[in-house]
N, C-alpha and C positions, 0 to 999 in steps of 0.2 A: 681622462678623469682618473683620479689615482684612487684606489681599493677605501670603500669606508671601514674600517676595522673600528674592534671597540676600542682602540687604545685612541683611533683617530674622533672616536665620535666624543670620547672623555676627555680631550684637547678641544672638541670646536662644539662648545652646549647651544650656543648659537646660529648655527646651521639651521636655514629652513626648510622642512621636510613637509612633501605630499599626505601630511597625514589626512586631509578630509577628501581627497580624492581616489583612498584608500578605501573609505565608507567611516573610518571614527569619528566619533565625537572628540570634542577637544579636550572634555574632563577624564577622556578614553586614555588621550594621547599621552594628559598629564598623568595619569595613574602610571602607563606604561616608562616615563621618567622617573616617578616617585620607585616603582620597583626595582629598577636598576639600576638607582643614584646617578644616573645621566642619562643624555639623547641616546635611544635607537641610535643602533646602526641601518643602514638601507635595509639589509637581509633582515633583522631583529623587528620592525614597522613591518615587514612582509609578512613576516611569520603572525605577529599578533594582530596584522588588522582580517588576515583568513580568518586564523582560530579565534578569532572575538567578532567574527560575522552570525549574523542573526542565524542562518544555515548550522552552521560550526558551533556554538558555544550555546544556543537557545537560552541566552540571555533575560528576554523579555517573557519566555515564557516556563524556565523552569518554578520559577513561582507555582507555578499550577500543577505543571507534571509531578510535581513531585506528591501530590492526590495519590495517585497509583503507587505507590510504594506505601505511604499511608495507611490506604485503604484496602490494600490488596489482601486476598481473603487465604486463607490457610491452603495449599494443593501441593499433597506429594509429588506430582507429577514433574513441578518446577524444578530446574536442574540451572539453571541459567538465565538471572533475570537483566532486569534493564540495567543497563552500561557498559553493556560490549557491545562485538558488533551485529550478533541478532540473540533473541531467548531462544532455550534449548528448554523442552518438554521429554517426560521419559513418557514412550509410547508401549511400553511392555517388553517381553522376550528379547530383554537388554541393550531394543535397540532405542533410539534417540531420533527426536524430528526436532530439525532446526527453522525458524520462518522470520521475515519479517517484510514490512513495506515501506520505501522509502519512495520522494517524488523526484521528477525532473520537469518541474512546471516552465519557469522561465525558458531555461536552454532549448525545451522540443517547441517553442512557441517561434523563437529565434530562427533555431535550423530543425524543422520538426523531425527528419530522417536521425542526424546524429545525433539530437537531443534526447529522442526516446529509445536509440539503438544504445547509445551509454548508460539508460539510466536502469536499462537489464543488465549490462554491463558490469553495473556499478552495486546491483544489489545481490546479483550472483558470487561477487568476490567477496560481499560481505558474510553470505554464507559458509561458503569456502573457507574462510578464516577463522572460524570456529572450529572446522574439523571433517566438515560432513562433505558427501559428493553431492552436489545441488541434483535435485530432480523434475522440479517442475518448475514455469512460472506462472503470473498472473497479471493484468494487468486493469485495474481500474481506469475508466477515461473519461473525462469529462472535456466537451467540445459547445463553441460560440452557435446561433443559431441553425439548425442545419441547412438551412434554404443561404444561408450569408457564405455571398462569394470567397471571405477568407477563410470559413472552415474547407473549403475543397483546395485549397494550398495547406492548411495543417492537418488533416485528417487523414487524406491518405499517406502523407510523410511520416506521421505518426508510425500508422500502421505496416508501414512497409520497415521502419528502422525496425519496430519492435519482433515483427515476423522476421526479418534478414538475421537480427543477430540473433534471436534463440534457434530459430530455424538451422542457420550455422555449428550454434553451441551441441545441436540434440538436444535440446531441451524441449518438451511438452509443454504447449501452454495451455493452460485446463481451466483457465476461470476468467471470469473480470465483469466488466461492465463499459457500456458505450451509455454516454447521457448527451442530451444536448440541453441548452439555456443559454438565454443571450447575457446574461451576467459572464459567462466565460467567453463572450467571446473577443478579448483582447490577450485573453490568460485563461488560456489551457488549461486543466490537471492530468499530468502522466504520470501516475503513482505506478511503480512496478514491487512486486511480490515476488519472492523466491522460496523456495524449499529444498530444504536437505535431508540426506538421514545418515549416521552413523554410528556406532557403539557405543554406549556410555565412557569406554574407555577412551573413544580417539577426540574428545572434547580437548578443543586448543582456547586458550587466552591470549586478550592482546598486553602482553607487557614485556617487560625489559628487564632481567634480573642476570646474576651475575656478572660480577666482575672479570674483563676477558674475554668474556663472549662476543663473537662477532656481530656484527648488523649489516646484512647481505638484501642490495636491493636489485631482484630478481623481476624479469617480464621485457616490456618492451621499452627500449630506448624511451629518455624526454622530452618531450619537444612543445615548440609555442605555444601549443593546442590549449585551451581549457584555463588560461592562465588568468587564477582570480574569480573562477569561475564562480565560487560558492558567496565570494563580499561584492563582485559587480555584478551578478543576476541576481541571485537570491536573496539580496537585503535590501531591495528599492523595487517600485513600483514601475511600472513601465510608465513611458507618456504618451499620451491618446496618438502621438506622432507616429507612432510603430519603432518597430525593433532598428538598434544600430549598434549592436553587440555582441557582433557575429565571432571577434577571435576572441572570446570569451565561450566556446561553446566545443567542448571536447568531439575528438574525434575516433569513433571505433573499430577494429579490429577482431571481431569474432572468433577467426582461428587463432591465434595469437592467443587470447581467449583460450580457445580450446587449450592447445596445448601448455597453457600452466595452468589449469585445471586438472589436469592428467600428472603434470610433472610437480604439481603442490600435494597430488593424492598418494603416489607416489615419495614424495618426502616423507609424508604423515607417517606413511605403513613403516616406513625404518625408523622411525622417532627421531627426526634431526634437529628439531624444531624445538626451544624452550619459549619461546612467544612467535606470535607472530601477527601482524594485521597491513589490511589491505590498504592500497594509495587509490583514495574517492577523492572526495572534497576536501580542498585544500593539499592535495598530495603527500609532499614530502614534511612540509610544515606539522601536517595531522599524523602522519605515520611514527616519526621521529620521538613529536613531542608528546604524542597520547604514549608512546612506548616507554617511553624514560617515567615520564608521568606514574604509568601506572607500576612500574617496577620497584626495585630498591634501592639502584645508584643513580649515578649518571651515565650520560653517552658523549661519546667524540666521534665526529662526523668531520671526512674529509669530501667536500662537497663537488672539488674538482676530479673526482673519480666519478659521479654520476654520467654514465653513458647516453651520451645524447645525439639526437636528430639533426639538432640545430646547434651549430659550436656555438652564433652568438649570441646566445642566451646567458645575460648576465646570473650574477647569484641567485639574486631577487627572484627573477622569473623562475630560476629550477625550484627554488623554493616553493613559488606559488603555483607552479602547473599542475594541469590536472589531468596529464596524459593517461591515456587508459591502460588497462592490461598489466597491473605494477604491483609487485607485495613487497613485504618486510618481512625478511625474517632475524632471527635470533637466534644462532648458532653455536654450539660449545665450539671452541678451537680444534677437539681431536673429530670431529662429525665433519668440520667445513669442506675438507678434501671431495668424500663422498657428496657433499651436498651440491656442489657445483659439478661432478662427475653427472648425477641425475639432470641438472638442468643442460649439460653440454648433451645426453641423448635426447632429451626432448626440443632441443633448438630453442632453448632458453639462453637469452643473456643474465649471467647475473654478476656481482659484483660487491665486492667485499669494501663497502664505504665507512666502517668505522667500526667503534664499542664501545660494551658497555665499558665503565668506569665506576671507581667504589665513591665516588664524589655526588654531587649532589647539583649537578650542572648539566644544560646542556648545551655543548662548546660544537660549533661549527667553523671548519677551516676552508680556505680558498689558497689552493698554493705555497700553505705556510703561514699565512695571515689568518688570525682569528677575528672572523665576521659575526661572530655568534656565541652571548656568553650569557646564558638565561637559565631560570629555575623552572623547570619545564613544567611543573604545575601549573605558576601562571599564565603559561602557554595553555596549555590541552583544559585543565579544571578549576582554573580558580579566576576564570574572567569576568567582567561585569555581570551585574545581577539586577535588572531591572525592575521595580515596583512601578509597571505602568500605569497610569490614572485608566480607570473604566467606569462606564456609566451604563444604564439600561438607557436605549435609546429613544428621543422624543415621541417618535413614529411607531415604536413597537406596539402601546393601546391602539391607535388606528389599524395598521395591519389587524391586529389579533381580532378585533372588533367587525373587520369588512366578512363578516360570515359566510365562507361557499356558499351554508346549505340552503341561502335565500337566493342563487340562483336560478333562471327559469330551468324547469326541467321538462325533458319530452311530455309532449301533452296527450301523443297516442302509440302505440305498438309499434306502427309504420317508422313513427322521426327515435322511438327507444332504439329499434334495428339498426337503422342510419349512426346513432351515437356510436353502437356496439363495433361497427367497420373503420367509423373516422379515429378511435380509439386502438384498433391493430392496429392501423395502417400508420399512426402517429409516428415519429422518427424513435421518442423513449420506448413504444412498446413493440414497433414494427423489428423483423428478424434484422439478427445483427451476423447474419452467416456471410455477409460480404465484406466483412473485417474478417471472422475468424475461421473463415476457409484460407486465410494465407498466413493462418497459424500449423504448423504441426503439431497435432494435440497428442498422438501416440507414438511419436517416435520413442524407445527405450523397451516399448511393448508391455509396459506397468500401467500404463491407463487405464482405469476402472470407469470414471468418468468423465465428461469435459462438458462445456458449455454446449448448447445453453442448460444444463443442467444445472439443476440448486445449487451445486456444489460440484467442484472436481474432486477426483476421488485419487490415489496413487495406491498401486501394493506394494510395501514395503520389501514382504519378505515372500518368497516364492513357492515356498516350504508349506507355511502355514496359512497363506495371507492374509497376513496382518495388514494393515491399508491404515494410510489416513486422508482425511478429506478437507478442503479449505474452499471457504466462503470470502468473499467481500461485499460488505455494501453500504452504502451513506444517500443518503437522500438530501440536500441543500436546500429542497422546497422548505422539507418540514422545518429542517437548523432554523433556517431565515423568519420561521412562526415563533418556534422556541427550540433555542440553540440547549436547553438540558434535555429536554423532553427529544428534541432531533436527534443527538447521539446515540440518548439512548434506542432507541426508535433504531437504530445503526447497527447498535451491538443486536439488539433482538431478532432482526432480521438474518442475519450472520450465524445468529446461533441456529436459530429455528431452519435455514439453509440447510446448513450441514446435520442438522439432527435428520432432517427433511430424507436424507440419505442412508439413512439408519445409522450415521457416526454419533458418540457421544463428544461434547465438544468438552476441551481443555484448556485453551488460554488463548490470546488475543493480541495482537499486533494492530496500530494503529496508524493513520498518514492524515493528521489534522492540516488541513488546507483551508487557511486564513486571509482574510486584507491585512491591513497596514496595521500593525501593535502601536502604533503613534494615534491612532482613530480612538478615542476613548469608546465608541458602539463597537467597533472592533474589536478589541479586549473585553467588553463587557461577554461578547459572543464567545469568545475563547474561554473566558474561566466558566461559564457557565456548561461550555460543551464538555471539558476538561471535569467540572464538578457530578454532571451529570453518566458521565462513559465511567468515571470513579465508582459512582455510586453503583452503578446497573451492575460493573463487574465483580464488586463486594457481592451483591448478591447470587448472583446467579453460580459463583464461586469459581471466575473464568481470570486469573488474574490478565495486566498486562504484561510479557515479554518483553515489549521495546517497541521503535516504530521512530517515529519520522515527527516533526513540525516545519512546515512549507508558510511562510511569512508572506505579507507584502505581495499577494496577488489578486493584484488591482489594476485598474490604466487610470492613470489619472485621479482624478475624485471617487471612480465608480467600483465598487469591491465586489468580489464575486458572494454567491451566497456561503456562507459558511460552513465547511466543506468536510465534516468530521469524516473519514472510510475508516472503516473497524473491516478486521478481516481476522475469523476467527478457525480457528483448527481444532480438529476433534477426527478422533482414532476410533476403527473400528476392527474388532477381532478377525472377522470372515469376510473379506468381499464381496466373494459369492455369493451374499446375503445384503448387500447394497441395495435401496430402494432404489428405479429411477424414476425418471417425471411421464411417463408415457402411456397413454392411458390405450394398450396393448390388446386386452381381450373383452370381446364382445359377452355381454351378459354380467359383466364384472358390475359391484353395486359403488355409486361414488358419493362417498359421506363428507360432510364440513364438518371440520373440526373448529370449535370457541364456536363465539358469539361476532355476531353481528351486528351492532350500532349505526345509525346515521352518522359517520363519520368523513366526509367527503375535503376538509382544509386542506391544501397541497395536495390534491389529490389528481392522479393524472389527467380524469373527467372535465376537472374545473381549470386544466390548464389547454387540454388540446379542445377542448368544444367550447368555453368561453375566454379564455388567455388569461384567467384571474389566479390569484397567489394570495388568501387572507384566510381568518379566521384561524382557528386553534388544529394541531398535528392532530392524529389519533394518540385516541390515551397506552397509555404503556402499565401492562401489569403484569413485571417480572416471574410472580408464580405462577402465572398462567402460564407463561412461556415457559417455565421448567418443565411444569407437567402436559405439556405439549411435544415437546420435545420426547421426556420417558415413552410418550404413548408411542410415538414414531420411532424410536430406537425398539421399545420393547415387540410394538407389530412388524417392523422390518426383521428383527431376529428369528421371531416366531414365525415367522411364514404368513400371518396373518393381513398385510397389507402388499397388494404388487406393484403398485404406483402411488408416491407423494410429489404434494409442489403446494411449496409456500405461498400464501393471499400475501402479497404484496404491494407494486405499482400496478394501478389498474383495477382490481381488486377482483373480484371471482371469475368473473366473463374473462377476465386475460388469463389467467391463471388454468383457466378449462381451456381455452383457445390452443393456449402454447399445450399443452395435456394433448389434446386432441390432433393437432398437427403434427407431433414428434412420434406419437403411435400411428396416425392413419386412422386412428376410428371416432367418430361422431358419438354422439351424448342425450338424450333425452333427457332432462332439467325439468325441476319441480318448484315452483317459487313456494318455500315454507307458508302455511295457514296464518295471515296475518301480520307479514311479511311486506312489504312496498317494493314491486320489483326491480324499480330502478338501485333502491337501497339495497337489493339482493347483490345485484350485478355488479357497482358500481364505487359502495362503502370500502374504505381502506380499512378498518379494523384492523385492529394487532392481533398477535398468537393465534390466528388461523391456519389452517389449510387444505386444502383437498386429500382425499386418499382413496384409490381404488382396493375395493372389499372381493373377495371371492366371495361368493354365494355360502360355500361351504363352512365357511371361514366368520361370516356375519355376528353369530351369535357370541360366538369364544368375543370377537371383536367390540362389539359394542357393550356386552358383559363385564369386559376390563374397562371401556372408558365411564361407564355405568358407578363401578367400583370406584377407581381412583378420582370421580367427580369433574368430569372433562366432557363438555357439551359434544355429543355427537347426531349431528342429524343426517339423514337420509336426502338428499336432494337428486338423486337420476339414477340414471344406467346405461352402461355404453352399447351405444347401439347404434346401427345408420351410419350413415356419410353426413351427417349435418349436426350442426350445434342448432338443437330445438328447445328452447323456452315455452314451454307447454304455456297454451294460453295470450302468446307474445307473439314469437316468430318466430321464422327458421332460419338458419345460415346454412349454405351448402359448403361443406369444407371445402370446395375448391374455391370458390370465392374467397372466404377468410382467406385460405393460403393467399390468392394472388393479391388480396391486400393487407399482406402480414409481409411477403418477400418483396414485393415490387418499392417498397419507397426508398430505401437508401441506394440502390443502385441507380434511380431515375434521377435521387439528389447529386449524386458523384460524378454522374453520367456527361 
């Protein structure tokens, strides 16, 4: 078959081409005609049906996103906002933290080992490409029933890709979450989080500016791996038939990995670098075209110099793979020598495929033949723009209507106690230490914190410790009640996390995890989560950074719940001065902080003791959560608080449980005058949370929450081996324990 070139494609208009089994639409295809006064070439269809994938281009959903930019609230801090390849925050004493979270839902559902081992992979080089040396990561999880035979083929592959490769990398994983719900179980979510830190000065950009400059594609060889990965996994639904889109699903290399992570930190420190960005989705397609894109000329790309695995890999294919371990750089001509000098000691391949050019093209070659002649905007930023139809769905009055709190509730002390054990023991609130014991959470030796604490904690700097700290969290129950009300409910938790820590929070990355954008209830739940996470972050004055939209994760008709994870970061001067969640010393006094409501819709009670999902989320009230927050920053600082933990899932009883288990000490509980003790234990209420008081320390303590108007009450003191509800029962701590630890190893088992 003889080479499609554009001269051959502008000789034969009639040629028909794969364009729908690419993923375009036809009015797609014709647009891509209309741009370039004739048919695609093979390579040019490749290039535009990745970068015009739901994944690639967020088509169907920049409509919305672009809220956050809108709404985003005034913060000196921002240094780096949305449209590269993560936000950059200035955390003080000149240095810089890099973060964001992207997903690998389809791929680790596929091949759940490589799927979630690239999708750290994939988010660590997007750090990297800014400038910073990645530090930590994190990883949100959301998993199909836990008792259903296919979560114990996705769950531990999951967790083994995702331990193997940071574990390899050295990287610390210091946060996340494990969820289960049968809505996911055809479609996973593997949102992974990274973090970096660097100087204000060594901040890099992805673009492509002068003319002459080299385009050097450095890491490991191409190969079949991954090819297409982001337009045939990530922009369609699965069918209830299971997965048959295995070579569609990248394959990872850790050390490979490592070493251009060492030999790109290394580049940075000489300055060789005038752009540069990493090959994720869409690889060489994304690299090429977002770098021309975003600079001032064009580029020439000779595409038969790509080093590869597989010789017979046509154009098309090297175009689309999404081999891992691979950057872009941009090189001035008198720097290239030295640049490749660094990568030959680090056992890097790299390779000199082309340049920029003072044109306004992006021309790619095959041997001499030009396979490639496009205005790379409408590659990387000016592709379709979807205004998808959305509706509020028929069913959402019913849901909102089927009220928890008219479920039966325990009728005596005896069946209250029984709720309180079926509730640790539950798979969402039972200990997740048998996932993240085959985490390394302090290899680098900067761990301050790690799971299951509120918040992982990192120290920046060694000197001073400076530290920052990052949360994730999204709840799907509540989204699926009210997808505004749910986000925000997402962000507040995230904040109130990491405030939880004594960090002040600063900005926000996000991994909106959605069904089908073609479902008009669908889309109704995205712009409303999208309007909603807008709104909360105007207030609270946390802009977003950047972050991820995951599409079309559904099987068949059935969508998961709508799936907003906010994952928020906030810096703190002293570490040493970090809250933890451990309720440590006997005599200590333990205060609630906020208010208390009958609030039980989505609530974990009304899912593990009766299997219901209805009525309305807890209410959200942003200033409360600020001034919950100050309280916890300002008592962490002052010495005046030794242990917080956010009311959460679960609601008080989990929140003392895990408190009490991480220290070893037991709790004697007061249900407040007037109070309903189920409603004590059991309510989700927002902007709450525990805190253990020093004796000494009480007055100054509740004098300031007294002042700044922040309900504090007195509800126990640590005492004993047992969680006692005066008046109720007792729980012997070893009991809680053995049914807090025993349930997910008996499910895996």
């Amino acid at each position: 078959m003889s080479l499609d070139t554009t001269k051959h494609a502008a000789d034969t208009p009639d040629t028909e081409q794969p364009w729908a089994e690419l993923g375009l639409k036809q009015d797609e295809y014709e647009r891509i005609r209309e741009i370039l006064g004739r048919r695609p070439t093979g390579a040019e269809l490749a290039m535009y049906s990745v970068m015009w994938s739901e994944h690639c281009s967020y088509k169907s959903s920049k409509v919305h996103l672009k809220q956050f930019g809108e709404k985003a609230p005034e913060n000196d801090a921002m240094l780096v906002g949305i449209g590269e390849n993560a936000g950059v925050v200035d955390v003080g004493q000149g240095y810089a933290v890099t973060f964001k979270v992207e997903s690998h839902n389809h791929p680790s559902y596929v091949e759940p080992y490589q799927g979630a081992a690239t999708g750290v992979g994939g988010i660590v080089r997007d750090i990297l490409a800014m400038g910073a040396r990645p530090v930590a990561v994190m990883d949100p999880l959301r998993f199909g029933a836990a008792d259903h035979e296919d979560t114990k083929r996705v769950l531990p592959g999951v967790v083994s890709g995702i331990g193997g490769y940071g574990n390899c990398l050295g990287l610390p994983n210091i946060g996340g979450e494990v969820v289960f719900d049968p809505c996911y179980q055809g479609n996973p979510l593997v949102n992974a989080l990274c973090v970096g830190v660097m100087k204000h000065e060594d901040i890099h950009l992805a673009k492509a500016s002068g003319a002459g400059n080299k385009v050097i594609l450095y890491g490991a060889r191409t190969g079949g791996d991954g090819i297409g990965g982001v337009s045939v996994l990530a922009s369609e639904t699965f069918e209830s038939t299971g997965p048959a889109k295995r070579p569609a699903v990248q394959v990872g290399d850790p050390f490979q990995e490592k070493l251009l992570i060492e030999c790109t930190l290394e580049i940075f420190a000489e300055d060789l670098v005038a752009g540069i960005q990493d090959l994720g989705g869409a690889g060489l397609s994304c690299a090429t075209s977002e770098l021309a894109s975003a600079g001032s000329g064009g580029m020439r790309v000779e595409l038969d110099t790509v080093p590869l695995r597989d010789a017979s890999l046509s154009p098309e294919e090297i175009l689309m793979s999404e081999s891992q371990e691979r950057m872009c750089a941009i090189v001035e001509p008198d720097k290239v020598a030295r640049f490749l000098e660094i990568c030959e000691k680090w056992d890097v391949i790299a390779t000199v495929i082309g340049e920029v050019t003072d044109g306004d093209r992006l021309e790619i070659y095959w041997h001499g033949e030009q396979i490639v002649d496009v205005p790379p905007r409408t590659v990387a930023h000016e592709g379709p723009v979807y205004h998808r139809p959305y509706a509020r769905p028929d069913w959402q009055d019913a849901l909102q209507a089927d009220d928890a709190g008219r479920l039966p509730r325990p009728a005596d002390a005896a069946e209250l106690r029984g709720q309180v054990l079926r509730l640790v023991a539950s798979p969402n609130q039972a200990s997740k230490s048998w996932v993240t014991d085959q985490y390394d959470r302090f290899v680098q030796g900067n761990t301050v914190l790690a799971q299951p604490e509120d918040s992982g904690m990192i120290r920046v700097d060694e000197e001073t410790n400076l530290g920052v700290a990052v949360a994730t969290d999204g709840n799907g129950r509540y989204a699926k009640l009210d997808p505004y009300t749910g986000a925000q409910l997402a962000l507040a938790e995230s904040y109130r996390n990491v405030a939880a820590s004594g960090a002040k929070p600063l900005a926000v990355t996000d991994c909106l995890n959605f069904g089908s954008p073609e479902d008009p209830a669908v889309m109704w739940q995205f712009a409303e989560a999208c309007r909603g996470l807008a709104d909360a972050c105007l207030e609270l004055g946390t802009p977003v950074t950047g972050g991820n939209v995951s599409l079309y994760n559904q099987t068949g008709e059935t969508a998961i719940h709508p799936t907003p994870v906010v994952g928020v970061l906030g810096v703190i001067d002293d570490v040493t001065r970090r809250t933890p969640m451990a309720f440590a010393e006997e005599g200590q006094l333990v205060y609630l902080l906020g208010e208390t409501r009958e609030e039980l819709g989505g609530s974990a009670w009304s899912q593990v003791v009766h299997g219901h999902l209805g009525g309305l989320p807890p209410k959200v009230d942003l200033a409360r959560e600020k001034l919950l927050a100050e309280i916890l920053i300002a008592g962490s600082r002052d010495g005046m608080i030794d242990a917080a933990h956010d009311l959460s899932d679960g609601g008080l009883i989990q929140a003392v449980t895990e408190s009490c288990l991480k220290g070893g000490k037991g709790v004697r509980l007061v249900v407040p005058e007037g109070q309903d003790p189920f409603v004590f234990l059991f309510s989700e209420s927002a902007g709450r949370a525990i805190v253990a008081v020093p004796r000494s320390e009480e007055l100054r303590f509740t004098d300031m929450c007294g002042a700044r108007g922040l309900p504090a009450t007195r509800v126990g003191v640590i005492d004993g081996d047992a969680v006692e509800v005066q008046g109720q029962f007792s729980l012997p701590l070893a009991e809680l324990r053995e049914a807090h630890e025993a349930t997910i190893p008996a499910l895996l088992a």
